[in-house]
Residue frames as a rotation matrix with the C-alpha (Angstrom) as fourth column:
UNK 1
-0.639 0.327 0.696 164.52
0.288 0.941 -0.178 23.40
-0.713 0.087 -0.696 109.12
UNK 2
-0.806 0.326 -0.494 162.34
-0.591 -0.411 0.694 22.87
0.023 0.852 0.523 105.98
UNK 3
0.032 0.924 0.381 159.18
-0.331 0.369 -0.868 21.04
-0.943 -0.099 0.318 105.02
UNK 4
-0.818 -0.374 -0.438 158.98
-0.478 0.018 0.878 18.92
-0.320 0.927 -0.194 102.08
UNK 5
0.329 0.943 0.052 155.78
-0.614 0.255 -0.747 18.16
-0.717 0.213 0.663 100.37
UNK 6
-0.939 -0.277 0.203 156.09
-0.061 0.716 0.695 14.72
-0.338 0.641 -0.689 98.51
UNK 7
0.479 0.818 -0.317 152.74
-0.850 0.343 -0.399 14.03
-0.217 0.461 0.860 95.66
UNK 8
-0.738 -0.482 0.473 152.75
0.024 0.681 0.732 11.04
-0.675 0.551 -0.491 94.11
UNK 9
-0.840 0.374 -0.393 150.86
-0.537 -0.470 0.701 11.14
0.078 0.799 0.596 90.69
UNK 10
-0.112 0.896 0.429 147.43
0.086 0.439 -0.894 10.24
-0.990 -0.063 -0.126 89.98
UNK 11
0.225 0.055 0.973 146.50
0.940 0.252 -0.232 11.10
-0.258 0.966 0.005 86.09
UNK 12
-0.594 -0.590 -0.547 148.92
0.227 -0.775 0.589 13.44
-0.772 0.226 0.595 84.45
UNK 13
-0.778 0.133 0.614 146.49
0.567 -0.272 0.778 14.14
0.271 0.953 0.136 81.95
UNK 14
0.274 0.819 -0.505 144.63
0.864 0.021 0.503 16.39
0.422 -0.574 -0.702 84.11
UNK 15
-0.160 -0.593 -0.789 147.43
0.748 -0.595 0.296 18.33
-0.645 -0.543 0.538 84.61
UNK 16
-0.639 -0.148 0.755 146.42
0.735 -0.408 0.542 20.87
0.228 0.901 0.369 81.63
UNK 17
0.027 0.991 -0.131 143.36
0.417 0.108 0.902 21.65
0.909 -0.079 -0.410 83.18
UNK 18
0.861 -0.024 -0.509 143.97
0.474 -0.330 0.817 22.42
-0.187 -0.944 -0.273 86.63
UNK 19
-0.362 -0.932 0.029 148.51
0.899 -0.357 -0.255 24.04
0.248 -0.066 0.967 85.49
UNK 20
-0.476 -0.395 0.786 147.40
0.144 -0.916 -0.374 27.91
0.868 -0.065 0.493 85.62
UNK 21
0.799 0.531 0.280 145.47
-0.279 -0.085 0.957 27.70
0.532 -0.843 0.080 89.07
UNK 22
0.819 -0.417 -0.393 148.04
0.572 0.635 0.519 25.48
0.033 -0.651 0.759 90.59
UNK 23
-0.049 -0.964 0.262 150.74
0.846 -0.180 -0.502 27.53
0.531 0.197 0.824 89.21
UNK 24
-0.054 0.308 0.950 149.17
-0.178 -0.939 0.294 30.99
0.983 -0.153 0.106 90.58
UNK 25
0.900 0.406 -0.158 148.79
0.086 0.189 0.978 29.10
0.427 -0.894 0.135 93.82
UNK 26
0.581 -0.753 -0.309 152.37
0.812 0.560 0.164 28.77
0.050 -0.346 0.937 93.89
UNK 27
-0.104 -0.387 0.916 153.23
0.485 -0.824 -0.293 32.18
0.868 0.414 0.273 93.15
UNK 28
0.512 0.338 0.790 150.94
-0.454 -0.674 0.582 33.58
0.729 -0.657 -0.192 95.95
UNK 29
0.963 -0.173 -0.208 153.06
0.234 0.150 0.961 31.19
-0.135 -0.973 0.185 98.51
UNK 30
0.147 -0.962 0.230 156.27
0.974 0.100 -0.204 31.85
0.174 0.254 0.951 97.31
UNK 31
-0.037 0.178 0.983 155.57
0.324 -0.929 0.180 35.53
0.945 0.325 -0.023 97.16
UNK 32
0.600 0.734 0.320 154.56
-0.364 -0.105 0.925 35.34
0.713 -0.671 0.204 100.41
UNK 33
-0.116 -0.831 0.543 157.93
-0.944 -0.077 -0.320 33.91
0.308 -0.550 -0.776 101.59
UNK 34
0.409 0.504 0.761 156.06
-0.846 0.522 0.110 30.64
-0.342 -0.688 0.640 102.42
UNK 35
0.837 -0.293 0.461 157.54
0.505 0.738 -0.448 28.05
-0.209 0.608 0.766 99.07
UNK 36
-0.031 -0.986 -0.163 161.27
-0.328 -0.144 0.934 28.02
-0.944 0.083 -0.319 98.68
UNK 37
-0.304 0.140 -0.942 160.58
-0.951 0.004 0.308 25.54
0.047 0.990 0.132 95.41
UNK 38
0.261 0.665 0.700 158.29
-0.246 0.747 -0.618 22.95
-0.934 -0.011 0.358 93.60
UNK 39
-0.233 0.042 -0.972 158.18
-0.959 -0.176 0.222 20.65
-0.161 0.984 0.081 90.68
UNK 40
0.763 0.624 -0.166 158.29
-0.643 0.758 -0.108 17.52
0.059 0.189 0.980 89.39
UNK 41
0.073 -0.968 0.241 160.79
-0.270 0.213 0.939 14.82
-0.960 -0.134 -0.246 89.45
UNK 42
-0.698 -0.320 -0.641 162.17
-0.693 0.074 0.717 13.91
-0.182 0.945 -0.273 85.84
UNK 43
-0.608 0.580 -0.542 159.42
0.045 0.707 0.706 10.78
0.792 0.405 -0.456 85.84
UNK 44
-0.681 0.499 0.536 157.09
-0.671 -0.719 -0.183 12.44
0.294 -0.484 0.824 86.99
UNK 45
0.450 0.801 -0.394 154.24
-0.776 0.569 0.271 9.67
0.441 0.184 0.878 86.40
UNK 46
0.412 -0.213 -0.886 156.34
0.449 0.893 -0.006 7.16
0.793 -0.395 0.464 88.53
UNK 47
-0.613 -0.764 -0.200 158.41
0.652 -0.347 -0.674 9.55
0.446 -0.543 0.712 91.02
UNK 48
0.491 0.861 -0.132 155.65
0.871 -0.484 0.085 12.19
0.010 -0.157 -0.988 91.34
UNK 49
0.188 -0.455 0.870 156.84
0.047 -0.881 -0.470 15.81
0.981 0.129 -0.145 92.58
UNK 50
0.103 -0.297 -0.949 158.32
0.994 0.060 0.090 17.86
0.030 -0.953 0.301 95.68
UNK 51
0.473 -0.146 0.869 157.79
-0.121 -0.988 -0.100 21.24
0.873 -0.058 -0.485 96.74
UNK 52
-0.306 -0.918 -0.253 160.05
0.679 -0.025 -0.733 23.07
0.667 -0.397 0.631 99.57
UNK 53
0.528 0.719 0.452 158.07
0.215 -0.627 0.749 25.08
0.822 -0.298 -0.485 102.38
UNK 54
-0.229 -0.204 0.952 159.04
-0.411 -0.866 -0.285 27.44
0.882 -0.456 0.115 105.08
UNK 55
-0.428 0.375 0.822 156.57
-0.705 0.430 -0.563 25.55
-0.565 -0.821 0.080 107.95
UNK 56
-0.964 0.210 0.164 154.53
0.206 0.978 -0.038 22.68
-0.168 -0.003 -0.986 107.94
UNK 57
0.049 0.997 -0.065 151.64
0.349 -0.078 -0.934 24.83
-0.936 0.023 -0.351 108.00
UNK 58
0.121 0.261 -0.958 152.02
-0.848 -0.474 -0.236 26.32
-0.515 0.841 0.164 104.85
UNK 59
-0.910 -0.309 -0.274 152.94
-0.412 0.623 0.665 22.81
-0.035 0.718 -0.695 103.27
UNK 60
-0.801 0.564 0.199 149.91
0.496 0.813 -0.305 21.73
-0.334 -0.145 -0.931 104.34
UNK 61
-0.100 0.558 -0.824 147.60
-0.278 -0.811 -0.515 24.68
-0.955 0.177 0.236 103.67
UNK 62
-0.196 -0.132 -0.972 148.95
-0.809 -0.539 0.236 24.36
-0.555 0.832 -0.001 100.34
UNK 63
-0.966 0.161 -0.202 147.97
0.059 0.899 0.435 20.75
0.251 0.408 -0.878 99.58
UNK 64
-0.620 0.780 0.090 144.69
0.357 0.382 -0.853 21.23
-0.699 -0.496 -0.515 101.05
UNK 65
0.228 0.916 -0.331 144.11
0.244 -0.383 -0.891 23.21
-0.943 0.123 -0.311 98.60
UNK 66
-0.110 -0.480 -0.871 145.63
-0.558 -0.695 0.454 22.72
-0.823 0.535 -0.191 95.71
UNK 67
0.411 0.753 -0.514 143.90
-0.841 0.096 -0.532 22.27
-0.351 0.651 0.673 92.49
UNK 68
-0.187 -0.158 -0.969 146.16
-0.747 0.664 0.036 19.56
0.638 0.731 -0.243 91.27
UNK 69
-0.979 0.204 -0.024 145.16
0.161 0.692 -0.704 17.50
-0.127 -0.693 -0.710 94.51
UNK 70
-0.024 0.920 -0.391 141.44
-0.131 -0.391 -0.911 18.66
-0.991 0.029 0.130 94.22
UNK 71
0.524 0.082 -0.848 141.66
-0.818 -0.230 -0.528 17.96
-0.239 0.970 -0.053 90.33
UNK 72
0.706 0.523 0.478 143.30
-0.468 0.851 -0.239 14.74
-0.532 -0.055 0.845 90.73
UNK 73
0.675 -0.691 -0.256 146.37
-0.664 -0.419 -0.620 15.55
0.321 0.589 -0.742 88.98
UNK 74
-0.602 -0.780 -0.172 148.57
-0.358 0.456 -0.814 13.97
0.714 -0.428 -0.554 92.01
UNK 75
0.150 0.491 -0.858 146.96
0.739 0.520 0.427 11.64
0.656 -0.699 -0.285 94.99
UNK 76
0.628 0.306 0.716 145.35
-0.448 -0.610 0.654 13.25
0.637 -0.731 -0.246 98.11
UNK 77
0.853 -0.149 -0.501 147.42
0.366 0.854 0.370 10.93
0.373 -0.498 0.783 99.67
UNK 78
0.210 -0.898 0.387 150.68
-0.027 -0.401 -0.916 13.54
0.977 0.182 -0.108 99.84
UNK 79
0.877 -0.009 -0.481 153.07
0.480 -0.024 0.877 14.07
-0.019 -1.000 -0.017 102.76
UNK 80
0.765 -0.231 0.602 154.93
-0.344 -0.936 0.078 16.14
0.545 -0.266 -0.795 104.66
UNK 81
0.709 -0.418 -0.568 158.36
0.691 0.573 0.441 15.53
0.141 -0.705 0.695 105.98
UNK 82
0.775 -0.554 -0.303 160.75
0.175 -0.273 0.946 16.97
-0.607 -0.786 -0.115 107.97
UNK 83
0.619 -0.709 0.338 164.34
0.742 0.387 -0.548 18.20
0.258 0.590 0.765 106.20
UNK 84
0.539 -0.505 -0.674 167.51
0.531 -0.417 0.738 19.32
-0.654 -0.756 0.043 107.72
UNK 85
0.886 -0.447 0.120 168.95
-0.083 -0.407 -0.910 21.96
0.455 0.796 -0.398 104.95
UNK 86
0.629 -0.651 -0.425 172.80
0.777 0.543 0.319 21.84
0.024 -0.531 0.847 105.28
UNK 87
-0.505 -0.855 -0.121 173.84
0.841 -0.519 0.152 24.72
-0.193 -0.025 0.981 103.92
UNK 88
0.301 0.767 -0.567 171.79
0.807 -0.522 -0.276 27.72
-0.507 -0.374 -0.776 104.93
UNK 89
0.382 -0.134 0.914 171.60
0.642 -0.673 -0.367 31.11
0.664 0.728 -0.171 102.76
């Protein structure tokens, strides 16, 4: 089982401002075995983004503290669901 963090946007123009923190955040969970992968969807500013986590705790950790939530980038409003991967490594 995975974890998917859903954002939905708040004001991409914010995102300049807060990209090399957020990105470094992602490094240290990935590194760390914790983020499988993140991004946006193609429309972004209507679709928002989705990242791919290991546990629930680390999806959450990582929204609690990430600058583009905390910087307004994407609503605080994000969530976590459940996702059955089908085709395991």
């Amino acid at each position: 089982m995975k974890y998917v963090l859903l954002y939905a946007t708040e004001d991409l123009s914010k995102a300049p401002l807060h990209q090399a923190a957020h990105s470094a955040r992602g490094q240290d969970f990935h590194e760390r075995g914790l983020l499988v992968a993140y991004g946006p969807f193609t429309n972004a500013q209507e679709e928002g983004a989705m990242a791919v986590f290991t546990t629930r705790e680390a999806a959450e950790e990582f929204a609690h503290g990430d600058p583009f939530v905390l910087g307004g980038v994407v609503r605080s409003s994000w969530q976590v669901r459940e996702w059955l991967e089908a085709f395991l490594p």
